[in-house]
Every structure is written in C-alpha cells, then in structure tokens.
C-alpha positions in Angstrom: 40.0 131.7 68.5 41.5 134.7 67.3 41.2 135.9 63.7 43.6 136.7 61.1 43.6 140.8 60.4 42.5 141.6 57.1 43.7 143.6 54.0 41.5 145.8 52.1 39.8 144.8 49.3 39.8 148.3 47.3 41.3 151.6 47.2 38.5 153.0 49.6 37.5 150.8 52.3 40.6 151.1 54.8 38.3 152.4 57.2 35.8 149.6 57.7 38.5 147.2 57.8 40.5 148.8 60.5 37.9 149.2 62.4 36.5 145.5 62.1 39.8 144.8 62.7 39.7 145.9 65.7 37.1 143.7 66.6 38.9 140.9 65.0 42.0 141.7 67.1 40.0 142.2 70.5 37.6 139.2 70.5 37.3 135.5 69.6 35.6 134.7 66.3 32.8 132.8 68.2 32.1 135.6 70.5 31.4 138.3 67.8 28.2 139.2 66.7 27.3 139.4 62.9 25.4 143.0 63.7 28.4 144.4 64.1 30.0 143.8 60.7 27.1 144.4 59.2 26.9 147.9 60.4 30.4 148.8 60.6 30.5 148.4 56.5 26.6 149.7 56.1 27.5 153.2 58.0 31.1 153.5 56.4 32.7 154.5 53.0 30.2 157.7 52.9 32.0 160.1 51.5 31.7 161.4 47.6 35.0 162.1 45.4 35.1 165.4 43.1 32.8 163.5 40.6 29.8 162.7 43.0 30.6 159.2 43.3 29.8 158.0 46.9 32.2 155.8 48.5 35.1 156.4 46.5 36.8 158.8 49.4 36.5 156.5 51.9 34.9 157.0 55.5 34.6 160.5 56.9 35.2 161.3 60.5 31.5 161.7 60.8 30.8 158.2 60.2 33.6 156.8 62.4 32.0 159.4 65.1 28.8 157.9 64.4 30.4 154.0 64.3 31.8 154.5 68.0 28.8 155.8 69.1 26.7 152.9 67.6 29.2 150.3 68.9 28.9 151.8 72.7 25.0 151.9 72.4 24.7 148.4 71.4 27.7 147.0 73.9 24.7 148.7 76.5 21.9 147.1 74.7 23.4 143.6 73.8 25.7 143.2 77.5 28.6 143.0 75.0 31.7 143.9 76.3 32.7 146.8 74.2 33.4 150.4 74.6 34.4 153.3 72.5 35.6 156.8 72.6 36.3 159.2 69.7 39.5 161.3 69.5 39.7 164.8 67.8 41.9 167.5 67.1 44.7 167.8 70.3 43.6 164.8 71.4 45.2 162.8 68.8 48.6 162.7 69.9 51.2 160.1 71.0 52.5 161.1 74.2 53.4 158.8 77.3 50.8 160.3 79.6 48.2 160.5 76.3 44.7 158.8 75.5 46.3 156.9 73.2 49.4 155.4 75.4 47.5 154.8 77.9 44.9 153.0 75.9 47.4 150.7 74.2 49.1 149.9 77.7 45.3 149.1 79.0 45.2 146.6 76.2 42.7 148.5 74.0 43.0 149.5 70.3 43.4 152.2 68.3 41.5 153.1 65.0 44.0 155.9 64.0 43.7 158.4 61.0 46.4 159.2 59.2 48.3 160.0 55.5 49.9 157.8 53.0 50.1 160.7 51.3 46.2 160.6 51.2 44.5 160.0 54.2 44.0 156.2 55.1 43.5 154.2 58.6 45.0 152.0 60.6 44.7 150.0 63.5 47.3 150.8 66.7 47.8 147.7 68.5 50.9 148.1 70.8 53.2 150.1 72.3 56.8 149.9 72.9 59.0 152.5 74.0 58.9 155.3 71.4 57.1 152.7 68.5 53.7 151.9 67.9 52.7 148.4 66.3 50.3 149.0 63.7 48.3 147.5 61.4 48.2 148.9 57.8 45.0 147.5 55.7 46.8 148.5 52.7 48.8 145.4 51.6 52.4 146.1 50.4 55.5 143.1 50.0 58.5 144.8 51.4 60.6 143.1 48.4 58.0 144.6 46.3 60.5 146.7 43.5 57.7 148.9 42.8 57.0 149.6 46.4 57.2 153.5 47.3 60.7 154.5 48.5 58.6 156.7 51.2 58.1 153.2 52.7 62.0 153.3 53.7 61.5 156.7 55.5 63.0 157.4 59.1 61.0 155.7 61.9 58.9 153.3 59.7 59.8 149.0 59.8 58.1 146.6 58.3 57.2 143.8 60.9 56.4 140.0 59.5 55.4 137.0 61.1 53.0 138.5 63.3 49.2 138.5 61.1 47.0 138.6 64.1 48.5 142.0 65.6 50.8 144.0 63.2 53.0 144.6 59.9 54.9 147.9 60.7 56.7 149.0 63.9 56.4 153.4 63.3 57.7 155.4 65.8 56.0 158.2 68.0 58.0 161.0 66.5 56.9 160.0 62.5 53.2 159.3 63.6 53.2 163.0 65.6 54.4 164.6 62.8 51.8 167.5 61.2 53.0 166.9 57.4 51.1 164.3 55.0 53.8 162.0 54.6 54.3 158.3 55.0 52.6 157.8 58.7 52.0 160.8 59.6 48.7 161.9 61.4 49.0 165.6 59.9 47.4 169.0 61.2 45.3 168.6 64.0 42.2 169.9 62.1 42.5 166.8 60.5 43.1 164.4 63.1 40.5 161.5 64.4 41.2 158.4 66.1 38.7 156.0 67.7 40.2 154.3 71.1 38.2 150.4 71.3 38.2 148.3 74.0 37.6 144.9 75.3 36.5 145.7 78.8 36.3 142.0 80.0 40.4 142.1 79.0 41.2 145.7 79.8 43.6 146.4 82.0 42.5 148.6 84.7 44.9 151.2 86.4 45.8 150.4 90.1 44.9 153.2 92.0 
C-alpha cells in the first residue's frame, strides 16, 4: 500500500521530507527499508545559519549530492530497485525534451530545489502539458486569511483531494523563472534537483 505524503515538521527540514517522499510516493509501505529513512534524515539538515547553529538552514546541495549517491550504492548493495541522478546548474530546467520531462513521463520523481522566497524543496510528481504536479512539504490551507498573497501568483493552483501525489498544479514557465519568488527555481548557480526512480515501475522509452 501506498503512503500518505508528509508535511514538515519545522521550518528546516523540507528537504528530508521531500526526499522521503519520494520514496513514499514510489514504493509500497511494506517494500521500504527502514535504512533508508534512517539515513536520508541522519545525512540531511547540515547546514549552519548566521549564528552557528547546525540544521537551522536546512539541507545543502552537498548533502542531497551525497543522499543520491548513497541511495544508488545501496539499491546495488541491497537488489533494491532504486536509482538516482543529481541535477545541477543548466540541467535544471523544465523543457519537453529535458531530464526532468522526461523523468516525470518515465514515471520517476523529482526532488526539486526551489524559492519560497527562501529556498525550500519539493517533490515533482507529474506532468501535464505546461504544469508540473508538485508536492510542497510546507503545509498551507488555501482559505487560510493569513496565507501569503504570493500564493495567488500567475501559474500557481492549489490542488486538493489528491494526498498521495500532489497539492499545487505550477506551471513550466513560473518554475523556470530565475527570480526568488513563489516557485521559482532561481539562477542556475543555485539550482539542484535529484531525479528518483522506481526502476521495477519505470517506464522505459521504445526505441
């Protein structure tokens, strides 16, 4: 059976819940191993704020680097059917021929950086057309009157009803933009995604 996705349970720890989210959203609760958690949130939330304390800015690039790289050795080691591949730079970019379309349309998921004004991640579970379904860790009521007005920008819809894959529909254009807006992925020097997949359920290209 299929999990529920998860919120976040603090300020800082987007990151390890995406990314267990993925996991969450690409295998049944009996198939996955407890290692996994266990890791994902031992290696993660590494990074120190202004004042030294560790944690509170969330997971750096070079843990999520390290993360995929862990989950691919032990998918090898363990015969479990996972597979990773870091994103960078250029390479994070929504295009219909790009790593990340493609991904999506081969039924893998996206751990995807990107700004709520600070930098946060999601989880990239679908395509359609020009829109991406996402998953956004950071739990927000759309009747909510204190809820941000940036939440009502062009190209962003809240999506309900759906627990186990997404809560906002964002399109292509919003998510390419280079700014630090609402769901926006921001300069390229900043840019990190990590592409997971199932690879007993991936959908393989005909040739």
């Amino acid at each position: 059976m299929k999990n529920l996705l998860n919120y976040q349970s603090s300020e800082y720890d987007c990151g390890p819940v995406s990314l267990t989210n993925a996991i969450r959203f690409l295998f049944d609760r009996e198939d996955i191993c407890p290692d996994i958690i266990k890791y994902i949130m031992l290696y993660s939330m590494d990074s120190y704020n202004e004042e030294g304390e560790i944690g509170k800015r969330g997971t750096s690039a070079s843990a999520m680097r390290f993360l995929s790289d862990w989950l691919n050795q032990f998918g090898q080691i363990k015969r479990f059917p996972i597979s990773c591949e870091f994103l960078s730079g250029e390479e994070v970019h929504i295009s219909p021929s790009g790593k990340i379309s493609r991904a999506l349309r081969q039924g893998g998921v996206v751990v995807l950086r990107l700004f709520l004004e600070v930098s946060h991640y999601v989880l990239l579970t679908g395509i359609e057309n020009d829109s991406l379904y996402l998953f956004d860790p950071y739990y927000e009521e759309e009747d909510d009157p204190e809820l941000s007005e940036e939440y009502d920008g062009p190209g962003i819809e809240f999506i309900n009803g759906q627990p186990k894959r997404a809560n906002r529909l964002v399109s292509a254009e919003r998510l390419n933009r280079t700014g630090k807006d609402f769901y926006e992925m921001g300069p390229y020097e900043l840019r990190e995604a990590v592409i997971v997949f199932n690879e007993q359920t991936r959908v393989r290209p005909e040739v």
